[in-house]
C-alpha positions as CSV (number, residue, x, y, z in Angstrom):
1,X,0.0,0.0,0.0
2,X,1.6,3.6,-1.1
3,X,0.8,6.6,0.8
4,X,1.3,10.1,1.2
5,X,-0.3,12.6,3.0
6,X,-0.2,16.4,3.3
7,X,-1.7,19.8,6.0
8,X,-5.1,20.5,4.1
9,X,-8.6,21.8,5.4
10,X,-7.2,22.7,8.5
11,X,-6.1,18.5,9.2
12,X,-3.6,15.9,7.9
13,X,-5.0,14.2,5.2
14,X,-3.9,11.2,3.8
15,X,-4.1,9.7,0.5
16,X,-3.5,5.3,-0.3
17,X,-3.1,3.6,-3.1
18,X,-3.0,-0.5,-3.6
19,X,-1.4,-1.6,-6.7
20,X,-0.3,1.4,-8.3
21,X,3.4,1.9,-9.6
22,X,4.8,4.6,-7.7
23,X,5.4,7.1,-10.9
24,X,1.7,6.7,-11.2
25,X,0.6,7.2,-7.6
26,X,2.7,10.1,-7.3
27,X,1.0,11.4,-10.3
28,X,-2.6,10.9,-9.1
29,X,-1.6,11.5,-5.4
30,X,-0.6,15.2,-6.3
31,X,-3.7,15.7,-8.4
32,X,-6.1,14.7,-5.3
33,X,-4.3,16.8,-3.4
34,X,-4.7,19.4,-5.8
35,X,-8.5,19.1,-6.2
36,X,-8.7,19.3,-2.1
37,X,-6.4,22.9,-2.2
38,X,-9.1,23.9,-4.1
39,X,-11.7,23.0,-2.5
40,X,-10.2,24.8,0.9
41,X,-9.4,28.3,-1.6
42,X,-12.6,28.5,-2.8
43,X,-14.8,27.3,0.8
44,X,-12.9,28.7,3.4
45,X,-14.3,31.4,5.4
46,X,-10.6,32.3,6.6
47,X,-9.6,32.9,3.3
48,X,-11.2,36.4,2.2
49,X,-10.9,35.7,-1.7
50,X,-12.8,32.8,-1.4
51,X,-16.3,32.0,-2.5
52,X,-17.9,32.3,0.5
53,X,-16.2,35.6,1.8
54,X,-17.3,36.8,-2.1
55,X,-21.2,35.8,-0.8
56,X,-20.9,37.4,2.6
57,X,-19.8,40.6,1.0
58,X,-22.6,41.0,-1.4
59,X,-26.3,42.4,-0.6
60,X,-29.6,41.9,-1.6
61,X,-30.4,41.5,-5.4
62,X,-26.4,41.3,-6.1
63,X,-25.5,38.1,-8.3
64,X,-21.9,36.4,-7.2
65,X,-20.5,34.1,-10.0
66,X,-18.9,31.1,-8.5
67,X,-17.1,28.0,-9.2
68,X,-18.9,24.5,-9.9
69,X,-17.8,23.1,-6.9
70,X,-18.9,26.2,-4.7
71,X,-22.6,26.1,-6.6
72,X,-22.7,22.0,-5.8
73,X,-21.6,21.9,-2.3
74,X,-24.0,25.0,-1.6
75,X,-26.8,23.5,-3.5
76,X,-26.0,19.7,-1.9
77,X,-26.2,21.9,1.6
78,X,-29.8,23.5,0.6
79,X,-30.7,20.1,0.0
80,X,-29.7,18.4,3.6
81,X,-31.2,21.9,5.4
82,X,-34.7,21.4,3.6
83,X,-34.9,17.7,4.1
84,X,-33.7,17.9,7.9
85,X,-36.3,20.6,8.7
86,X,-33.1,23.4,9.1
87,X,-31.3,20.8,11.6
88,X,-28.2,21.1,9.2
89,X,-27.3,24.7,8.5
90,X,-24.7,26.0,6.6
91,X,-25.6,29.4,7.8
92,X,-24.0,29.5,11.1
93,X,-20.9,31.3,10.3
94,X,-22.3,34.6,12.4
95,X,-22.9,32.2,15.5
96,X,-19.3,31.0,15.0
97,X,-17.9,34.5,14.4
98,X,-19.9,35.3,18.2
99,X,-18.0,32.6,19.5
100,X,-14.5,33.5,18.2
101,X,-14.4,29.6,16.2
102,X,-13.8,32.0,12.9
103,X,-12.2,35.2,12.3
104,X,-14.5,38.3,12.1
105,X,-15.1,39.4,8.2
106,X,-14.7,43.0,8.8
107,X,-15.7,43.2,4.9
108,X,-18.7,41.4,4.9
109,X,-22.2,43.0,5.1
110,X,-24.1,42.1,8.1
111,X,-26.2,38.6,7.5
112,X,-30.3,39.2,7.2
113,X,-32.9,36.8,9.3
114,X,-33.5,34.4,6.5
115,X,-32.3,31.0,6.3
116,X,-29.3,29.9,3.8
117,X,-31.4,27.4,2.2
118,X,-33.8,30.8,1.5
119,X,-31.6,33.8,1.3
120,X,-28.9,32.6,-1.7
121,X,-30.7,31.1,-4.7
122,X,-27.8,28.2,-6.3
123,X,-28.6,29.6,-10.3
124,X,-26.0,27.3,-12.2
125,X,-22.5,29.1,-11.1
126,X,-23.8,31.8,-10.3
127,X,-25.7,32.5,-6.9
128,X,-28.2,34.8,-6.3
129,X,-28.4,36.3,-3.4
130,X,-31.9,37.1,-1.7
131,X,-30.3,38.5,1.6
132,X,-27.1,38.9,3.2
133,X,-26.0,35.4,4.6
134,X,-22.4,34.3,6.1
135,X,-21.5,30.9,5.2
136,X,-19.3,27.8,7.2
137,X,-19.3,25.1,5.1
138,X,-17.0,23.3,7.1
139,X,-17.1,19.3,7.4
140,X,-19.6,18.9,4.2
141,X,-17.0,21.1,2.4
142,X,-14.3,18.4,3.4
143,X,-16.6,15.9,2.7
144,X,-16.9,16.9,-0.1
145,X,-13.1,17.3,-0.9
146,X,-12.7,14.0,0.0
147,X,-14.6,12.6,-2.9
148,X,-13.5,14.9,-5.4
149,X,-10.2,13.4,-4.2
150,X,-11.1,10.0,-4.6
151,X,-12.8,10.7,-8.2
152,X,-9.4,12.4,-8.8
153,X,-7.4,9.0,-7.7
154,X,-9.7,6.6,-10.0
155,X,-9.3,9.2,-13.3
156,X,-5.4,8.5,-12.5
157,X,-5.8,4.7,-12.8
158,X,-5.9,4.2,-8.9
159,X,-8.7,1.7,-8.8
160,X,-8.1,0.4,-5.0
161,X,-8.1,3.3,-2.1
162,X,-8.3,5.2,0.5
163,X,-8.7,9.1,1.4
164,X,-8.3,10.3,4.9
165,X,-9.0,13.6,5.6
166,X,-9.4,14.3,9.8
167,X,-12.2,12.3,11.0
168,X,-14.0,11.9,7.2
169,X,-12.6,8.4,5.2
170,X,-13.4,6.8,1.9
171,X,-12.4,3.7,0.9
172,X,-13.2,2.5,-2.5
173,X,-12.0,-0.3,-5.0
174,X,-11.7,-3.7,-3.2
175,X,-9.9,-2.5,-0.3
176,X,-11.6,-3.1,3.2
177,X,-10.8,-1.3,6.1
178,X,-12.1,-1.4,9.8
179,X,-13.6,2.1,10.9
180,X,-12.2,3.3,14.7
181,X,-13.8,5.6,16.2
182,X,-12.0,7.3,19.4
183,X,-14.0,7.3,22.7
184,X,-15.6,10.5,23.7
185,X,-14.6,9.5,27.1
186,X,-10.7,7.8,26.6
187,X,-9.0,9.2,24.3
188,X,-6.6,6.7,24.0
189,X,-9.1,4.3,23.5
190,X,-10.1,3.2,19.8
191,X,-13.2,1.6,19.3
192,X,-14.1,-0.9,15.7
193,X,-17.4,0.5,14.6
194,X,-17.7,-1.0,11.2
195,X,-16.0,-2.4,8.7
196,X,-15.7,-0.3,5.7
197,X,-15.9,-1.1,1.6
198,X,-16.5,1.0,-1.3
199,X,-18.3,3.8,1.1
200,X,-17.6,6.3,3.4
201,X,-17.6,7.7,7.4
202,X,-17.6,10.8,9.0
203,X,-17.3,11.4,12.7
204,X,-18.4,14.6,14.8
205,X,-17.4,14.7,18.9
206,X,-18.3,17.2,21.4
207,X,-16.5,20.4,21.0
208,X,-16.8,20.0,16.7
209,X,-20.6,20.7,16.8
210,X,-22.8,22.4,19.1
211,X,-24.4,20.5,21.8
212,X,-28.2,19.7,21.9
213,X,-30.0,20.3,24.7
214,X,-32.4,17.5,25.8
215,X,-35.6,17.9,27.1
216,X,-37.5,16.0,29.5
217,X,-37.8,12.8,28.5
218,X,-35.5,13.6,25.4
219,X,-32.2,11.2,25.1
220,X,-29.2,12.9,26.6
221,X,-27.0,14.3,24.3
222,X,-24.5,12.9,22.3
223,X,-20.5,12.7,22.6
224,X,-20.4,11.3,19.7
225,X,-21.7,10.9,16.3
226,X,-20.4,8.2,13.8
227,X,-22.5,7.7,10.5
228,X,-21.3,5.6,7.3
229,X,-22.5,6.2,3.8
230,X,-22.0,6.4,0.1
231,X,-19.8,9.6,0.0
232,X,-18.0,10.9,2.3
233,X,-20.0,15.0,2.3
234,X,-23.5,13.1,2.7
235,X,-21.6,11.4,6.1
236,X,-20.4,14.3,7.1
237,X,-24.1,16.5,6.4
238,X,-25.7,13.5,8.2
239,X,-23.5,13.4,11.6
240,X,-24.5,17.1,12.4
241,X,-28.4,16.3,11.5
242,X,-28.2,13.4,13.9
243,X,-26.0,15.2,15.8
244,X,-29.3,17.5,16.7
245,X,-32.1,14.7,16.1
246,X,-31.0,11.6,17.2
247,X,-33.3,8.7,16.5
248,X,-35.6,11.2,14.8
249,X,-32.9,10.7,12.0
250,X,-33.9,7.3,11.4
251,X,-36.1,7.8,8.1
252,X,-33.1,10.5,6.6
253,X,-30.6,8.2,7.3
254,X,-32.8,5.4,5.4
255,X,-33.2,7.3,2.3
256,X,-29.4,8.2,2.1
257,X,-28.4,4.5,2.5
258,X,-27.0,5.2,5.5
259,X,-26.0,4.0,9.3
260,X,-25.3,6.0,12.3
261,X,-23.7,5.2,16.0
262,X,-24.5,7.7,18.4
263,X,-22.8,7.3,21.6
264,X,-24.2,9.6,24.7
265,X,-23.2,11.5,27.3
266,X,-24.6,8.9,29.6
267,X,-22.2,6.6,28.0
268,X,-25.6,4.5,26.3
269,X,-25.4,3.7,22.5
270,X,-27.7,4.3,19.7
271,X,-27.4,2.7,16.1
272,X,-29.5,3.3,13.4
């Protein structure tokens, strides 16, 4: 198995490759890591020439041209807000900016009341913008990365894989790997969830989202959230709409052809 691995999106992320020569996983290696630079230049809110700084600057009834990737990954967030009843929002960035988890945009205009999914309108590249809103794409924007990378590794020739990129894994081609997920309670402690084949996981802990508050006769809230599926920026949307609705995920999770382990603050389990 060849591997290399790089500082992108903020993590270490690590490309494999089984039976490649090592001219040609050097070759596809670099361009996976190439397609994931992008993705961090053109999503992150730290950067202020990126596509979403671009959207925070502009105001009602302004049009801001975009790449493909920016118009997909907002348009794949729409989606997950609308069908999780707003439980996955991409529009967070001014809660995150309160909490000093990203930098103030001093240039941005100040975001409106709407929701993302309502406020920016995805019109092919180009998004229209309905009111101000402030962006954190965050772990669907690695997610995302992640499979761009692995699309990246196949168009090389790679055809047996792995992309590791913090917490959010692919593994495609033949190779099989077992998923460990660190305990929210030992960190040195790794536990096997799953074992993983031609899919994806992505794993959110305490600290990465923001706690749900049970109610009375609620579950208590999770630690952790662990949920496998087809790509790796659906696992990744999926663990914060759990993340916030815990068993009510079930029928989401169903349509996505996915699974989810939620372990609690109580120490009890939950799988899908």
């Amino acid at each position: 198995m060849r591997r290399r691995a790089q500082p992108l999106l903020g993590t270490l992320v690590e490309v494999r490759a089984q039976g490649a020569s090592a001219t040609a996983f050097d070759v596809a290696a670099d361009a996976a890591f190439d397609a994931i630079a992008r993705v961090h230049a053109l999503m992150s809110f730290h950067e202020a020439g990126s596509d979403v700084r671009r959207i925070a600057r502009a105001r009602a009834g302004e049009r801001v041209a975009v790449h493909p990737h920016t118009a997909a990954v907002l348009a794949r967030a729409q989606r997950w807000a609308r069908a999780s009843g707003g439980a996955f929002d991409a529009g967070c960035a001014p809660q995150a900016v309160a909490q000093g988890w990203l930098p103030p945009p001093e240039d941005a205009v100040p975001p409106g009341d709407l929701p993302f999914e309502d406020a920016l309108e995805v019109q092919g590249h180009d998004v229209l913008v309905h009111a101000p809103a402030w962006l954190d794409f965050g772990g669907i924007a690695k997610g995302y990365a992640v499979d761009l990378a692995v699309a990246r590794l196949r168009r090389a020739g790679v055809h047996t894989g792995a992309v590791n990129a913090g917490g959010d894994l692919r593994v495609f081609g033949t190779l099989e790997e077992t998923v460990l997920v660190r305990s929210p309670f030992d960190a040195s402690t790794l536990w096997p969830v799953a074992a993983l084949r031609d899919s994806a996981c992505a794993t959110s802990a305490s600290g990465e989202v923001a706690r749900r508050v049970a109610a009375p006769g609620d579950a208590p809230a999770p630690r952790s959230v662990t949920v496998l599926a087809p790509t790796a920026c659906a696992a990744d949307a999926l663990t914060k709409i759990v993340w916030q609705q815990d068993a009510l995920a079930t029928a989401l999770l169903r349509r996505a052809r996915a699974r989810a382990l939620v372990v609690r603050a109580d120490g009890s389990v939950w799988q899908s």
